[in-house]
C-alpha positions, -999 to 999 in steps of 0.1 A, spaced: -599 305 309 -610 333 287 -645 347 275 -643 381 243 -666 396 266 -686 409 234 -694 381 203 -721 368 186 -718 336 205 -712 326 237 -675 309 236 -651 307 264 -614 285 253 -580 284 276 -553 306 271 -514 305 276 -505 320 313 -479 341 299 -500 363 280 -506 401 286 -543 406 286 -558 436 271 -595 447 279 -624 444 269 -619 406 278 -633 387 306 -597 366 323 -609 336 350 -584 317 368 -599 284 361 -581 256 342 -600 223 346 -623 212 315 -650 211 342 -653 241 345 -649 250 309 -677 223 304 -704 242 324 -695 272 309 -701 263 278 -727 243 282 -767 254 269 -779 254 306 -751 284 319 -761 299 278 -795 299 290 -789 322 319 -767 344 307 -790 352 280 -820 358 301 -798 387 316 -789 399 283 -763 428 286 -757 433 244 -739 455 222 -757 458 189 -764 421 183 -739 409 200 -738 396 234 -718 413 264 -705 387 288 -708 402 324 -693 385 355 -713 402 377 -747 395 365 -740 363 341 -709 346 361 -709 356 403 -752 349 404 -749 315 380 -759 287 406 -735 260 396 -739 223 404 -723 214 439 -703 185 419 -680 200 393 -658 174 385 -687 155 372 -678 163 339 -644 170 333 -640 143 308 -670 151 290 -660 187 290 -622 177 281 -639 157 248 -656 185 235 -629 207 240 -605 186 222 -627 183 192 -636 218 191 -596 227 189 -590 200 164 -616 216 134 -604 249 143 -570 236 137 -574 212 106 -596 243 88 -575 273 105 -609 291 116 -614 308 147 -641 304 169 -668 327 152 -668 309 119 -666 272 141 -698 282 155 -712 300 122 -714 267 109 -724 248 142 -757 268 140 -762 267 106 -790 243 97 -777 239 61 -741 224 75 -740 189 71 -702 184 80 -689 154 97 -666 177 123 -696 202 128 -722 170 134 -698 153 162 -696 190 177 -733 185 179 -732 149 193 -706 161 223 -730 191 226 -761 171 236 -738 149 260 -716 180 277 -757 193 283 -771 162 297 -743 157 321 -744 186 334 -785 187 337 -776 155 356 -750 166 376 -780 192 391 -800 163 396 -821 169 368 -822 132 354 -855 135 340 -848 172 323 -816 160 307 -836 131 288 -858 158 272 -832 186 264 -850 185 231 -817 199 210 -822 209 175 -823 239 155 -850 262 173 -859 299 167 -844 326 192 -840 359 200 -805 355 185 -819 337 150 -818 302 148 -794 282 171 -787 248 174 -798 247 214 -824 232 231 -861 230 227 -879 262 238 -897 243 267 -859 229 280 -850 259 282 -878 271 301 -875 244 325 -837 250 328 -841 288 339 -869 281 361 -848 255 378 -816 281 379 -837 308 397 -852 282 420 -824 270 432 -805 310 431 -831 316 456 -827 286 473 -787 293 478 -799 328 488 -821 319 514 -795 295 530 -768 318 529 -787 347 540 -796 319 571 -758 310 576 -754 353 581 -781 359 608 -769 326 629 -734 345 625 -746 376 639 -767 360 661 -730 340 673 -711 374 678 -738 394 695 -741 367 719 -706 365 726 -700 403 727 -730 402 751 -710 379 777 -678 396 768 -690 424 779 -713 412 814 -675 408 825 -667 444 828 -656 466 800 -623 461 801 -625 426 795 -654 436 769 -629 454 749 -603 430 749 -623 401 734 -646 418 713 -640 399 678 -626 415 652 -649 428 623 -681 441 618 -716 417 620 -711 389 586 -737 391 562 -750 363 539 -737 368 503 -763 387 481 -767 364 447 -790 381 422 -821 396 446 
């Protein structure tokens, strides 16, 4: 899966494995339209533009801050066939009008478009959103996604409601901290583990202490974004 690292949207597609990549691009190795579906979907757009990295007005795709920190749902494959219908559609009008994907989503977020491709685009939208929101366990959020054309930083998008979105970020960074916490848990039980075994390792004499002494220094839980 690939992302242009810099565009005016945010747009990630599937590229052929024999292809020599040249930079600035952002390369995953991830094939599965479940993954490309919560990519793409308004609730990981809604966190990467909170931590807005752009390049004139265009928006700079960082894995480090956008990708590695995004909390995804624990159930991926939740909506690999949702993800695998929009991504179908999406290649088929860039196909039967031979645009790329800038001009695709020109007209997605156009108000003025009226086009029966571009409307279905918006009807797989809403569903690739919602089953996502509900694979999070956010059934009552992904009944009020509120998707329309709404004013942003960006200029008008087609995306969700202002207040969605609101309640989508302050559900990511809830549940960022929440991963934090646990894993920063998982690392002090670890340390606690080797200190207790290097402590009886070592009552034997320190010969013995030497010998069995693990491997490593003290394992730390995995820093997500503070």
């Amino acid at each position: 899966m690939v992302h242009g690292f810099v565009g005016k949207f945010i747009c990630f597609n599937f590229a052929a494995l024999d292809i020599v990549y040249a930079g600035p691009m952002n390369v995953f190795a991830l094939s599965s339209f479940a993954w490309f579906g919560v990519l793409q979907s308004k609730v990981h757009e809604v966190w990467v533009l909170f931590f807005e990295s752009s390049l004139e007005n265009r928006t700079r795709y960082l894995p480090n801050d956008h990708f590695e920190t995004f909390p995804f749902p624990n159930r991926i494959e939740d909506w690999e066939a949702t993800g695998a219908l929009y991504h179908t559609h999406r290649q088929s009008i860039m196909s039967v009008r031979k645009e790329g994907l800038t001009k695709t989503y020109n007209r997605f977020h156009n108000p003025d478009g009226r086009s029966g491709d571009i409307l279905d685009l918006h009807r797989l939208h809403r569903l690739l959103d919602e089953t996502v929101a509900r694979a999070y366990g956010w059934d009552d959020l992904a009944g009020r996604l509120g998707h329309g054309f709404h004013e942003t930083k960006q200029g008008v998008r087609y995306t969700l409601s202002e207040a969605a979105r609101q309640d989508v970020l302050e559900s990511l960074l809830e549940l960022n901290h929440q991963r934090h916490a646990e894993e920063e848990a998982v690392g002090r039980s670890m340390v606690e583990v080797q200190t207790e075994m290097k402590t009886k390792l070592g009552s034997k004499g320190d010969g013995a202490g030497k010998r069995g002494r693990p491997k490593g220094g003290d394992v730390g839980g995995q820093e997500r974004l503070f």
